[in-house]
BAFI-3210 file (N, C-alpha, C; in Angstrom, 3 decimals, decimal comma, padded with zeros to 6 digits):
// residues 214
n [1|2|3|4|5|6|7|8|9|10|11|12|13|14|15|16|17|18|19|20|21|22|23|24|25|26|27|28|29|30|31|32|33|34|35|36|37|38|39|40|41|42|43|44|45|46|47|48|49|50|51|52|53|54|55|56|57|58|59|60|61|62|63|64|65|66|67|68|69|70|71|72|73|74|75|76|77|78|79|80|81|82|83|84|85|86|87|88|89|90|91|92|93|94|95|96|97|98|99|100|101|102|103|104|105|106|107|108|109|110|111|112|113|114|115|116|117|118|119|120|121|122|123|124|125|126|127|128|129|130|131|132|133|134|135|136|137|138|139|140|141|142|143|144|145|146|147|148|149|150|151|152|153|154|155|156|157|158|159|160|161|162|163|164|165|166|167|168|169|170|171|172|173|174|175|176|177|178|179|180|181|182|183|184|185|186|187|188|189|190|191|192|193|194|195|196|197|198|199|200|201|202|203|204|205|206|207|208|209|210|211|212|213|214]
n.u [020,161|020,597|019,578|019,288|022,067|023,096|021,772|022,710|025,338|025,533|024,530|026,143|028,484|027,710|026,932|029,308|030,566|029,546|029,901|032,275|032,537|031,452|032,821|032,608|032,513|033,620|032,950|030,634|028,736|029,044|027,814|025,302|024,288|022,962|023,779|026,539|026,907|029,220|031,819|033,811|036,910|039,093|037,665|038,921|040,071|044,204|045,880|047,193|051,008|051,969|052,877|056,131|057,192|057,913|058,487|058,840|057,884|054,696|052,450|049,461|046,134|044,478|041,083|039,247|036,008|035,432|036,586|035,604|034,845|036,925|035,406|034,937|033,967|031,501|031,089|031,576|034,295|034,519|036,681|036,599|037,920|036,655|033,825|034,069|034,588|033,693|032,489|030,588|027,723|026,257|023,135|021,982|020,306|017,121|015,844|013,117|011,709|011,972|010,403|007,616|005,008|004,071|005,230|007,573|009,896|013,026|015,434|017,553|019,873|020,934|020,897|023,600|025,057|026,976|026,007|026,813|027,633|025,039|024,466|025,481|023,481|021,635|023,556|025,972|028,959|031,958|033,455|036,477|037,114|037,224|035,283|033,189|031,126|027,189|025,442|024,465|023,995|023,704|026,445|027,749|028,428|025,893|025,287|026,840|029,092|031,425|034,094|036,970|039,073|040,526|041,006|039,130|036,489|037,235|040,099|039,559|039,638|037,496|034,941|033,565|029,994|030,112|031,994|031,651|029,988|026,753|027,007|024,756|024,928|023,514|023,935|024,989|028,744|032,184|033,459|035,668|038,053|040,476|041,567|041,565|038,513|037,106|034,072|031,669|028,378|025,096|024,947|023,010|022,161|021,430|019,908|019,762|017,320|017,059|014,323|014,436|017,178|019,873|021,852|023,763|024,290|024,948|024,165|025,271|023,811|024,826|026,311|028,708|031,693|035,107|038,240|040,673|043,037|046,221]
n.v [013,427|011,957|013,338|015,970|016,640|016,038|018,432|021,080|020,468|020,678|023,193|025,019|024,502|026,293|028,352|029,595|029,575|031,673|033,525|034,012|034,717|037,060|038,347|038,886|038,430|035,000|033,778|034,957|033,977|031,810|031,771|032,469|029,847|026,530|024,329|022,695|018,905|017,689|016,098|012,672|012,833|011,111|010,670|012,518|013,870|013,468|016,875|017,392|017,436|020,340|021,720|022,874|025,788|025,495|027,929|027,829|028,654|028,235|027,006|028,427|026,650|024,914|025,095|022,669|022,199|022,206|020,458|017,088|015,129|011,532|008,190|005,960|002,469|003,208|004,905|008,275|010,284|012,386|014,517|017,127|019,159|019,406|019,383|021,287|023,615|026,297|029,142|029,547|031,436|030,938|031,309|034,106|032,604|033,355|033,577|034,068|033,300|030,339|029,616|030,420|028,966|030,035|031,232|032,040|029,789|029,155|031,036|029,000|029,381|027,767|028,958|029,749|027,201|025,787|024,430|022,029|021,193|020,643|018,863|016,648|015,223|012,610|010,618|008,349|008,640|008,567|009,573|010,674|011,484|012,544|011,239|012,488|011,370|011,957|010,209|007,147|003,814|001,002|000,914|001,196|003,853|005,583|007,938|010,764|013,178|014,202|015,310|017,299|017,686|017,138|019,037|020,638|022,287|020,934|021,871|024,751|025,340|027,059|025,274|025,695|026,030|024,328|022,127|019,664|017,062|015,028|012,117|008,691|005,915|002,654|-000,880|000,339|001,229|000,726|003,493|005,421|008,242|009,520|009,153|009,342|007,885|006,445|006,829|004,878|005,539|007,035|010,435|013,531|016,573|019,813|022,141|021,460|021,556|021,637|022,625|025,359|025,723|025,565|022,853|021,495|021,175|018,779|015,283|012,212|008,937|006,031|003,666|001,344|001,255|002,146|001,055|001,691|004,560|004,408]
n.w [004,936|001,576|-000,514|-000,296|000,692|-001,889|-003,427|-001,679|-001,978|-005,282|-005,254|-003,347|-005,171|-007,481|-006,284|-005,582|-008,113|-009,413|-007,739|-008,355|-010,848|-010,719|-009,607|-006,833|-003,076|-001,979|000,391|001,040|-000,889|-000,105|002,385|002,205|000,277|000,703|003,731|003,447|004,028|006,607|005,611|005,980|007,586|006,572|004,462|002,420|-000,620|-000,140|-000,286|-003,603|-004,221|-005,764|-008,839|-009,815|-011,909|-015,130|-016,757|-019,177|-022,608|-024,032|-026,520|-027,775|-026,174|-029,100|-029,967|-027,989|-028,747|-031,488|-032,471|-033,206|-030,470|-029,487|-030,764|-029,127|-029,290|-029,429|-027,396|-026,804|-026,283|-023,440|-022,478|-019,692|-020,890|-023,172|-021,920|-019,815|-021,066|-022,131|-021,309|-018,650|-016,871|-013,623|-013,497|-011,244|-007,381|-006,174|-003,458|-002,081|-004,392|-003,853|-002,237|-003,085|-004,510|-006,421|-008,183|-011,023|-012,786|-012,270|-013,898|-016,278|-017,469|-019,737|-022,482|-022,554|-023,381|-025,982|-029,403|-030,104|-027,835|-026,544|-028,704|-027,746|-025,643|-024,354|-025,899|-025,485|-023,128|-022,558|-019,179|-017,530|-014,566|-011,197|-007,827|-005,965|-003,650|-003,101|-002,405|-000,553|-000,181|001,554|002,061|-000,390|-003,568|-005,066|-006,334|-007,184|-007,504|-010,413|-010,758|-012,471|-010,901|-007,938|-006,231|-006,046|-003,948|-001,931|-001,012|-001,619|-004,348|-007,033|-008,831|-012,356|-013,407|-015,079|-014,760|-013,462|-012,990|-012,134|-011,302|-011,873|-010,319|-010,428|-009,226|-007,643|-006,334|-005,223|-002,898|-004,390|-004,353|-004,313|-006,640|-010,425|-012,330|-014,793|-016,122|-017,895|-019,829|-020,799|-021,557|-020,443|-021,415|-020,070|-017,543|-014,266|-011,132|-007,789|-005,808|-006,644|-006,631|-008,747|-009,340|-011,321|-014,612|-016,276|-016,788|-016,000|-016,516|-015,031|-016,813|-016,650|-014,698|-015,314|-015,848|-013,123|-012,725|-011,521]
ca.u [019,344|021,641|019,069|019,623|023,387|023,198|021,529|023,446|026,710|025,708|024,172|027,390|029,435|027,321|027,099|030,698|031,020|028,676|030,671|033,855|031,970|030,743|034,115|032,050|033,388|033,500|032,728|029,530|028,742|029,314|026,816|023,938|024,130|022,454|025,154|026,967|026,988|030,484|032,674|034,786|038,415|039,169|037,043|038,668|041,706|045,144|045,816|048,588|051,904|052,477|053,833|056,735|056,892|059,552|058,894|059,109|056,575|053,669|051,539|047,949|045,616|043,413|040,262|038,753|034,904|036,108|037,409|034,919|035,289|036,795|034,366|035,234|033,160|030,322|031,046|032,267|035,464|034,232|037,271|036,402|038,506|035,288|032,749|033,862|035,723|032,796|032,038|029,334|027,767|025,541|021,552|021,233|019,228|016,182|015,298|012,044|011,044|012,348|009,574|006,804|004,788|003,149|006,907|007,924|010,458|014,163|016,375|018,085|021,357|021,062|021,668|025,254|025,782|027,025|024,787|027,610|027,557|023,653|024,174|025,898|022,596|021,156|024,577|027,157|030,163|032,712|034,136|037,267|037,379|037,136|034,302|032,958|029,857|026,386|024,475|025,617|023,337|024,539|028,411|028,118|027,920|025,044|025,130|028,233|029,948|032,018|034,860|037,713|040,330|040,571|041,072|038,082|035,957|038,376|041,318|039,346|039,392|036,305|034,930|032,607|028,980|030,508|033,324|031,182|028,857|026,480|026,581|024,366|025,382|023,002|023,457|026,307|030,009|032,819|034,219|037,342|037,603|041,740|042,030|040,666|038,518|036,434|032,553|030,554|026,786|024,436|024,947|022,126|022,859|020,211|019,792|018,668|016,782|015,898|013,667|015,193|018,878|020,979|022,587|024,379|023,934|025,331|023,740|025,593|023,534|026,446|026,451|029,919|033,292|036,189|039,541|041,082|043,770|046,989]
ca.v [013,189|012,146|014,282|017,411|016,916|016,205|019,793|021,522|020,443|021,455|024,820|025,477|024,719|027,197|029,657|029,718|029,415|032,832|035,248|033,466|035,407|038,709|039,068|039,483|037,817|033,780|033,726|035,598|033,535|030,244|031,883|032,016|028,822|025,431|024,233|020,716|018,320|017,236|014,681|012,353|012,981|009,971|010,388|013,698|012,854|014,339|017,665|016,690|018,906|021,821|021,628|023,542|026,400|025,562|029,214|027,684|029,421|027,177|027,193|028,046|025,467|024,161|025,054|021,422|022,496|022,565|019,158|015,892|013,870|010,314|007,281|004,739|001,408|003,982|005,613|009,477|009,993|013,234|015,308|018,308|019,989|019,671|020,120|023,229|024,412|027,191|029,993|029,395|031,527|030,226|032,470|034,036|032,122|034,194|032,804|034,457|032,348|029,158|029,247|030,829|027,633|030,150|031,914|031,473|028,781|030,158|031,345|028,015|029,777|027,033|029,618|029,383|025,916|025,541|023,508|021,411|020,392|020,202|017,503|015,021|014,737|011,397|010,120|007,554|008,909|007,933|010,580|010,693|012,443|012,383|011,012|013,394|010,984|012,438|009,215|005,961|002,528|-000,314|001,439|001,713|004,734|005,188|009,408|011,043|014,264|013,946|016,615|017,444|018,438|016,783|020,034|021,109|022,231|020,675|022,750|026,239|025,832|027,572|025,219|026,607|024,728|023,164|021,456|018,886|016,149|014,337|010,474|007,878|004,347|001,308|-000,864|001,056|001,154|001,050|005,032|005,774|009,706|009,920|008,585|009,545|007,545|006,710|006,480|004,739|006,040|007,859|011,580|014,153|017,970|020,319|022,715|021,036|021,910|020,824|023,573|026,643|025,478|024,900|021,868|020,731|020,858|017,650|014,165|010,915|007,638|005,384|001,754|000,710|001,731|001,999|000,963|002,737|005,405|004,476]
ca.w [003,764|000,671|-001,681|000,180|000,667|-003,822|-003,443|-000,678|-002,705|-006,056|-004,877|-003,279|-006,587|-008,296|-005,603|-005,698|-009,543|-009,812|-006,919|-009,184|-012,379|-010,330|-008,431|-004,949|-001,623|-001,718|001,763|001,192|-001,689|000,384|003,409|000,946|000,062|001,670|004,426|003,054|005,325|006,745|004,624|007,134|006,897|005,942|002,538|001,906|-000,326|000,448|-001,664|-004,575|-004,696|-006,794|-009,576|-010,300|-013,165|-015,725|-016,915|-021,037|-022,835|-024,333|-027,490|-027,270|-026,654|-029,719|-028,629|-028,512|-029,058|-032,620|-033,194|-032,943|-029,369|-029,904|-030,604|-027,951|-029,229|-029,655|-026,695|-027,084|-024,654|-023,455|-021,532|-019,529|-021,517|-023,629|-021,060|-019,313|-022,621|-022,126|-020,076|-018,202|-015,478|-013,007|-012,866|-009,545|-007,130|-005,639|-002,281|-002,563|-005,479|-003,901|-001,179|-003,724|-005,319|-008,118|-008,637|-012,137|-013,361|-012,120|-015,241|-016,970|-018,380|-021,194|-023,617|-022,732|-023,564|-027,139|-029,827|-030,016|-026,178|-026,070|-029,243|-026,956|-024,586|-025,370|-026,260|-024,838|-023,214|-021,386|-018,726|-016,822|-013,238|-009,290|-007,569|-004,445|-003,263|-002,506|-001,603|-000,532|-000,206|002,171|001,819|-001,932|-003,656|-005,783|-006,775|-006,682|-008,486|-011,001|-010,838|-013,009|-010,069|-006,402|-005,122|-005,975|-002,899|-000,711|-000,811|-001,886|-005,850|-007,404|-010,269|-013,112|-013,429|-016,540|-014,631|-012,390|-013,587|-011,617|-011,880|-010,729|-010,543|-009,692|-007,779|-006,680|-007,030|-003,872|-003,197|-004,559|-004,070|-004,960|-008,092|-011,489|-012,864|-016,181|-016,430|-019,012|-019,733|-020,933|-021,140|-020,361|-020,942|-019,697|-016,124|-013,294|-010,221|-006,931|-004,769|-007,249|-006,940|-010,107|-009,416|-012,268|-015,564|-016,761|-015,682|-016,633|-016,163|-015,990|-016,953|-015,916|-014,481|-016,110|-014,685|-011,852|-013,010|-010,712]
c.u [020,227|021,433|019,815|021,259|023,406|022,967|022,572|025,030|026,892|025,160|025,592|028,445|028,962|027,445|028,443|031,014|031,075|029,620|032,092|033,874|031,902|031,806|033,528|032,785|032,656|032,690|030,909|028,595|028,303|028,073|025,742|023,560|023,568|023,969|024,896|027,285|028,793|031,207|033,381|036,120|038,761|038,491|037,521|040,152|043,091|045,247|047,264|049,891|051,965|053,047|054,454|057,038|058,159|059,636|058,917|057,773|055,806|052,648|050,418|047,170|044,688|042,385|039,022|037,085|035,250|036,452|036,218|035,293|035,468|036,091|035,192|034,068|031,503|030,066|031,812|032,773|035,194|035,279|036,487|036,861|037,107|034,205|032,853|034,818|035,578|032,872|030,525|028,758|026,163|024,067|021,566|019,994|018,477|015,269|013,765|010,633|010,903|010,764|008,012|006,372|004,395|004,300|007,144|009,574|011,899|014,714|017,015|019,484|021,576|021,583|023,190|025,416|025,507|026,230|025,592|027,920|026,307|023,506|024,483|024,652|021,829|022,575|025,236|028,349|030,942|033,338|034,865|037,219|037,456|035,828|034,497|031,365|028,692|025,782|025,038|024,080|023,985|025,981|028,655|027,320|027,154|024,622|026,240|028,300|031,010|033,171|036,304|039,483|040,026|040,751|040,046|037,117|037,252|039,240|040,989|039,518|038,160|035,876|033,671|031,420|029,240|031,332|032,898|030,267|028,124|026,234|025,877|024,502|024,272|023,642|024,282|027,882|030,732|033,470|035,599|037,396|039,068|042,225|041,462|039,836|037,256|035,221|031,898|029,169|025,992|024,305|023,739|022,723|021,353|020,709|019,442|018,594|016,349|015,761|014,429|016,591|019,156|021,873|023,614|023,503|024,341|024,971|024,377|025,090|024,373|025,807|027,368|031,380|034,302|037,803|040,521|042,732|044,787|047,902]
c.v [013,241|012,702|015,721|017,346|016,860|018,067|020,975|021,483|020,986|023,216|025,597|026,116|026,206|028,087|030,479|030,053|031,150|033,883|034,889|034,996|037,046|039,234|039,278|038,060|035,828|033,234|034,234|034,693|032,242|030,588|031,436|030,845|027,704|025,393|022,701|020,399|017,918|015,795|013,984|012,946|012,532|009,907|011,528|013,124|014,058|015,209|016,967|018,195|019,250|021,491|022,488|024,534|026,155|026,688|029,209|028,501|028,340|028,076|027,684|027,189|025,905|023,962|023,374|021,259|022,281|021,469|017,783|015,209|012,786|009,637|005,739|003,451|002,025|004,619|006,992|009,644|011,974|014,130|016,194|019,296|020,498|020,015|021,226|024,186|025,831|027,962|029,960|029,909|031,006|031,218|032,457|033,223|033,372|033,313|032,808|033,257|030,898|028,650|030,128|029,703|028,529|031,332|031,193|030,944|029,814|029,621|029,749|028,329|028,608|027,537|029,813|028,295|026,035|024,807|022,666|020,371|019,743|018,682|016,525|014,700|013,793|010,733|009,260|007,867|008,436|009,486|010,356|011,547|011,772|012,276|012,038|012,591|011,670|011,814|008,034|004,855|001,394|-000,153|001,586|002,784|004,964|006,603|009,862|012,288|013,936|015,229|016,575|017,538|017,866|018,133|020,732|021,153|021,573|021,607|024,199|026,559|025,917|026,701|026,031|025,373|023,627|021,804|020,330|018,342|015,359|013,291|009,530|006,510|003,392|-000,157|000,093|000,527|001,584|002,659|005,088|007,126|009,756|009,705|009,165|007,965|007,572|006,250|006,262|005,140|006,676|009,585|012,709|015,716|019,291|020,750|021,591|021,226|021,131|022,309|025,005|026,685|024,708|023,803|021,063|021,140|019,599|016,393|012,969|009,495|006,789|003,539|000,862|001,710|001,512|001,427|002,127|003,103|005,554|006,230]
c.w [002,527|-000,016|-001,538|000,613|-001,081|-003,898|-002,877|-001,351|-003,798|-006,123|-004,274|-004,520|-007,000|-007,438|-006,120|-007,059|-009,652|-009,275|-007,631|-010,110|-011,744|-009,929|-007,044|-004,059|-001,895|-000,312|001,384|000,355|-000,789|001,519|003,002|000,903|001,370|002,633|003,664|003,804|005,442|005,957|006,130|006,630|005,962|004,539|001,915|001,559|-000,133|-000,925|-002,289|-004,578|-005,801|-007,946|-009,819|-011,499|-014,000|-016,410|-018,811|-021,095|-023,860|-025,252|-026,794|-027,406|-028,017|-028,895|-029,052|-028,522|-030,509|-033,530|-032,574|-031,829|-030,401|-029,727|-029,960|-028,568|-028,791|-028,301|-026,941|-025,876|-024,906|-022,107|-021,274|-019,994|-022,804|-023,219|-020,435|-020,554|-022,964|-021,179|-020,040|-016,511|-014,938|-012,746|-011,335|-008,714|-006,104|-004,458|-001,652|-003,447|-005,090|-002,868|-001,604|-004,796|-006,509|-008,867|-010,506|-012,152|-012,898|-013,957|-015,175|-017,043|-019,165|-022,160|-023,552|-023,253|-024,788|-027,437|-029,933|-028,912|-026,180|-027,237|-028,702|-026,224|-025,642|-025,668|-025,257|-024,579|-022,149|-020,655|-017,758|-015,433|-011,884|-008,506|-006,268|-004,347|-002,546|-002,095|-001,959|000,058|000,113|001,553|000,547|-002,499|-005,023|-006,414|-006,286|-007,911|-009,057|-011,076|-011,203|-012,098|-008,991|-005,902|-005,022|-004,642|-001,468|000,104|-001,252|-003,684|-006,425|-008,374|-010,891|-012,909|-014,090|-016,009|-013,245|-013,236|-012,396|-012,414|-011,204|-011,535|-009,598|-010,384|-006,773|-006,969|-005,105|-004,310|-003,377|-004,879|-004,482|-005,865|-009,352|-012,022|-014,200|-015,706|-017,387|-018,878|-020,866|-021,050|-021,429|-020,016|-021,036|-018,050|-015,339|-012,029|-009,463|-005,825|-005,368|-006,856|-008,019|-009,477|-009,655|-013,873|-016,999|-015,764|-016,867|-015,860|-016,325|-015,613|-016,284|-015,560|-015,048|-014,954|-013,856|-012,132|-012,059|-011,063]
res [x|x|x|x|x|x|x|x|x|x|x|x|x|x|x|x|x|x|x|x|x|x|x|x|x|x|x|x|x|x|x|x|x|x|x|x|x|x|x|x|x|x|x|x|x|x|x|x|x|x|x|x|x|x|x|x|x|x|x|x|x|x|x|x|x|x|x|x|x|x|x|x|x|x|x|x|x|x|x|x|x|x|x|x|x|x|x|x|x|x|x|x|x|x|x|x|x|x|x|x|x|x|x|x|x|x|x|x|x|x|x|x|x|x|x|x|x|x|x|x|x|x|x|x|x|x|x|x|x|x|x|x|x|x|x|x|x|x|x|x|x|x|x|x|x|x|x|x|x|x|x|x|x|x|x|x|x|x|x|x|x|x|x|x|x|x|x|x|x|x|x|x|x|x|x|x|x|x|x|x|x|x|x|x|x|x|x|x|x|x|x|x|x|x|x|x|x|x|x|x|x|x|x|x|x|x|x|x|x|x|x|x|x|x]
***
């Protein structure tokens, strides 16, 4: 079911994000959670080497909350350096609640997200990253995660909620899972839920693809 793998994947993230935040066991963290269904190999891309430490010592970043995204032809080029720029932890889920129809509304954690972030929803942005597909339509993929890092989930790197976007593309778009690339759209910033799992809290309706980031 490609819904419940969309779910099952971003319930994970967050699981994971949260025992990141609490310090408790990953593993324990990851039980909890829905199971995600198996990726093929073949769609999983190879991890990238290491980079080496040259040991120089480095400014601090400019924290880029601070400074206006660029206007792309009225699109705002929205790095993650801007979207997870934040700390953001993920509301416990209460398994309880999930299977209680007159349960009240699980916690949001909205109030984390700057007013600054929440002004882009409604807006046009373009965003750079790594597709991880959640639903696919006659071989093209038509909902997919947007994620800052290929190693993410793959190779055991924790991201925050901030640092994943879901995108959905009609009619669909072919998978390219090792590359970065750019998404035009729509951007929507707000919680969202399916069956009392946090999800995501970034949704980009995307219009078109950008060119593919050799």
């Amino acid at each position: 079911n490609p819904r419940s793998l969309l779910v099952a994947t971003g319930a994970l993230l967050a699981a994971l994000s949260l025992a990141r935040a609490n310090g408790t066991s990953v593993d324990t963290a990851a039980a909890a959670a829905p199971a995600v269904l198996p990726i093929p190999a073949a769609a999983v891309p190879a991890a990238p080497a290491a980079a080496s430490a040259s040991g120089a010592a480095t400014a601090p970043a400019a924290d880029p909350l601070k400074t206006p995204p660029e206007n792309i032809d009225g699109y705002l080029k929205l790095g993650f350096d801007r979207l997870g720029g934040y700390k953001f932890i993920a509301p416990p889920f209460d398994p309880a609640a999930a299977s209680d129809p007159n349960a009240k509304p699980p916690a949001s954690g909205e109030e984390q997200i700057p007013a600054v972030v929440k002004n882009w929803s409604g807006k046009k942005a373009i965003v750079t990253g790594y597709m991880m597909p959640t639903k696919m339509e006659k071989g093209l993929v038509t909902e997919f995660l947007l994620v800052k890092d290929p190693m993410m989930c793959c190779y055991g790197t924790v991201p925050n909620v901030n640092e994943w976007i879901i995108v959905r593309m009609k009619p669909g778009i072919q998978p390219l899972m090792d590359l970065p690339i750019s998404f035009y759209g729509e951007l929507k910033v707000g919680a969202m839920f399916d069956n009392n799992y946090l999800t995501g809290i970034y949704l980009l309706n995307g219009e078109k693809m950008g060119e593919v980031q050799n």
